[in-house]
C-alpha positions, 0 to 999 in steps of 0.5 A, a space after each residue: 524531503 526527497 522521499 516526498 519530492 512530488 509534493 514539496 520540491 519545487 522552489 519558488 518564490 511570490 513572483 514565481 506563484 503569481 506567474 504560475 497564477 497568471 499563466 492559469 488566467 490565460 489562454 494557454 500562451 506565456 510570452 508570446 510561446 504556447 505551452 498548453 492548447 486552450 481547449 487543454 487548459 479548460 479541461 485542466 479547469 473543468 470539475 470532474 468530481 464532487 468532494 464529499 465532506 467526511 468529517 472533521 477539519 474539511 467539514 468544520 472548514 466549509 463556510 455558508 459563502 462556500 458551500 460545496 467543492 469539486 475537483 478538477 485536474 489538479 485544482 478545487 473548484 468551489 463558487 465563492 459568494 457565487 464567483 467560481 473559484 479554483 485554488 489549490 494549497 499546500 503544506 510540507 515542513 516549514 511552508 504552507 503556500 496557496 494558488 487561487 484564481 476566478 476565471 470568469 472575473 480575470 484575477 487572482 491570489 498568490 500567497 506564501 507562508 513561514 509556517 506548515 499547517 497555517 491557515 494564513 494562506 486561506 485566511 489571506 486568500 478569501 480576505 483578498 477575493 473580497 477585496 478584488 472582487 468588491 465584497 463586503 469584506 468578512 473577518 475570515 480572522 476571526 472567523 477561522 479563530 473561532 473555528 479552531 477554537 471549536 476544534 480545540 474545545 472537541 479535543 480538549 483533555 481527550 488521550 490520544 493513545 487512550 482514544 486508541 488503546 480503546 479499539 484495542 482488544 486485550 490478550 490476545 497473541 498472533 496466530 503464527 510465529 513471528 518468522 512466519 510474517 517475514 517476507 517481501 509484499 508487494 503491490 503495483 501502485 505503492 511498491 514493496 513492503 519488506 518484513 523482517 524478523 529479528 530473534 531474541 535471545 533466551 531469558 534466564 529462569 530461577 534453577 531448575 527451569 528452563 529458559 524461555 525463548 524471546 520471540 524477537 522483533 519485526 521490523 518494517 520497510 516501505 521505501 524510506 519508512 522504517 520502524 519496529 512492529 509492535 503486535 496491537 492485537 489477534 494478526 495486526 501490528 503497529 508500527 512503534 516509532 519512526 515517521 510512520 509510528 501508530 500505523 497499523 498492517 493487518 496480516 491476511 491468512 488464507 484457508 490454510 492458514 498461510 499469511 497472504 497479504 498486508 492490509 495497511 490504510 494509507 490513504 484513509 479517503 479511499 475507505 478501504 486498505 492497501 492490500 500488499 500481496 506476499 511475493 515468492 521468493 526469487 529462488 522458487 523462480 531459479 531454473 537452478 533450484 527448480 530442478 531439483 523438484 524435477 522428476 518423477 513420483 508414485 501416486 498410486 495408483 498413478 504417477 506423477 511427473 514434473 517437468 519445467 517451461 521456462 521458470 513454471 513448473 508443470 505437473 503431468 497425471 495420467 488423464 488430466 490436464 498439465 498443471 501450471 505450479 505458481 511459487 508461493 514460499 520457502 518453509 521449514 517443511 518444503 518448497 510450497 507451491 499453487 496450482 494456478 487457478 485452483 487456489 485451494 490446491 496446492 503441492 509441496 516439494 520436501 527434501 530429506 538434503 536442502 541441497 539435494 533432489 526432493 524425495 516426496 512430492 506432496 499434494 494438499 487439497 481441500 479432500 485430504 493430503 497426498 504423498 508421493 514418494 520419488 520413483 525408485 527408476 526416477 530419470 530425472 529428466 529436467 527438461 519438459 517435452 511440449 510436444 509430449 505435453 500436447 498428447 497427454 492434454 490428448 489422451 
């Protein structure tokens, strides 16, 4: 479970989790050496948050003797039959386990299971606290049997794919060609999605007619999840097997009709999707490729010249102010760029040789489309002169 190390990788055994129980029950000292600063500890221990019920297991699951719960730093706090409690579990392949403790009373819970996903650990945990803390002791076994019986009635002969297929929109086909969605998205906290696309090969007719092209198949990587996409309906797709099968990422297009960003609900608390923005490709930043957009074109009845300042290029009008061109993506028409903070204008660089100078420099903005041709006395300069930047932002 490497990929999931955070949340499963720590070995240890009973020993080990009252130890880990104990030292919570302290002052911040484990044999005699100070670990953590008291007044750290309480921090650790303090609610932050309220936890809202959503629905579902969690709120199926909240009981009368627990009627609420918090979050504080890595623990839930609830007040169970009116003893502050803190605990926390945890479940990965094969092993559940449950860290609970009641601070003001000095005693706590330390429980390990053969099995994911078992109740046993909280089963255990309450039946203890009952126990250590001198309670009329509840049958939390029954209680929680009945419980899962309750879930098991509400979900007793319902389909899960049928329940899905039923937010399924029919006949319906994605707005662009399947190479279109190829590229790499990325965003800072969850890291880089890569698309990929693989061709089909073409189907045979009855004679006479021609053949019709398979689309292919996208493909989908994020860290160590894979799997084939499989279109679901208008631009969202689902993943079709692997560990992350039935997820679904919906392509955001901009105003020209461009795919922008991936939508994907990781992480269905926080009520809205990830969004991963599409990344230029390493090429559009190549001081080497970028050259060859150098230079100067006729807009008449003005020119228009590009010049380069690290790996940006900047764009020169006779009048205005420079222009900073932010990479966006490489397609079969050009090299596609925005202008920065004008998200609606936007220049391309076409080329009639891929490894040859651009021949015409084209200008898409929200009142028309412009093209301008390379300059016949072109000098191709492939420098960029601040000083000569500072008096054209002048004039």
């Amino acid at each position: 479970i490497d990929a999931v190390g955070p949340a499963g990788s720590i070995n240890m055994n009973i020993g080990d989790l009252a130890d880990w129980v104990r030292f919570h029950l302290g002052d911040g000292t484990w044999q005699g050496r100070r670990l953590l600063e008291e007044a750290t500890l309480a921090d650790l221990h303090r609610p932050w948050m309220v936890i809202q019920p959503q629905g579902g297991l969690v709120a199926l699951l909240r009981q009368p003797e627990t009627p609420y719960s918090m979050y504080a730093l890595g623990w839930m706090v609830t007040v169970y039959r009116g003893v502050p409690i803190l605990h926390h579990g945890g479940n990965i392949d094969g092993f559940s386990a449950m860290a609970a403790f009641a601070p003001t009373e000095g005693v706590g819970v330390a429980v390990l299971a053969n099995g994911n996903g078992s109740l046993l650990p909280v089963t255990a945990m309450w039946s203890a606290f009952d126990r250590l803390l001198d309670l009329e002791p509840i049958d939390w076994t029954a209680r929680y049997a009945g419980l899962i019986d309750q879930i098991d009635s509400l979900t007793e002969g319902q389909d899960t794919e049928t329940s899905e297929d039923a937010a399924r929109v029919a006949d319906t086909r994605p707005a662009h060609p399947l190479a279109a969605y190829v590229g790499t998205y990325a965003h800072p906290a969850y890291g880089a999605v890569e698309i990929t696309h693989q061709p089909g090969e073409a189907k045979k007719r009855k004679r006479g007619r021609k053949k019709a092209q398979d689309p292919g198949t996208l493909h989908f990587r994020h860290n160590a999840f894979d799997g084939p996409l499989e279109h679901w309906h208008f631009e969202t797709f689902r993943v079709g097997e692997g560990d992350v099968e039935g997820m679904k990422l919906h392509f955001r297009t901009d105003a020209a009709g461009r795919v922008e960003a991936i939508a994907v609900s990781m992480e269905p608390q926080l009520g809205e999707p990830i969004v991963f923005a599409r990344r230029a490709p390493a090429a559009l930043e190549d001081p080497e490729t970028l050259a060859r957009f150098l230079g100067t074109y006729d807009l008449p009845p003005q020119r228009a010249k590009v010049t380069l300042r690290g790996k940006r290029l900047l764009v020169h009008l006779p009048g205005q102010p420079t222009y900073v061109l932010e990479a966006l993506e490489r397609t079969a028409e050009g090299s596609l760029f925005q202008i920065q903070d004008l998200p609606d204008y936007r220049v391309r660089f076409e080329s009639d040789d891929d490894e040859g100078p651009a021949t015409r420099m084209v200008f898409i903005q929200p009142n028309g489309t412009f093209v301008a041709e390379r300059a016949a006395d072109d000098d191709e300069d492939d420098g960029d002169d601040p000083a000569a930047d500072d008096a054209r932002d002048a004039a």
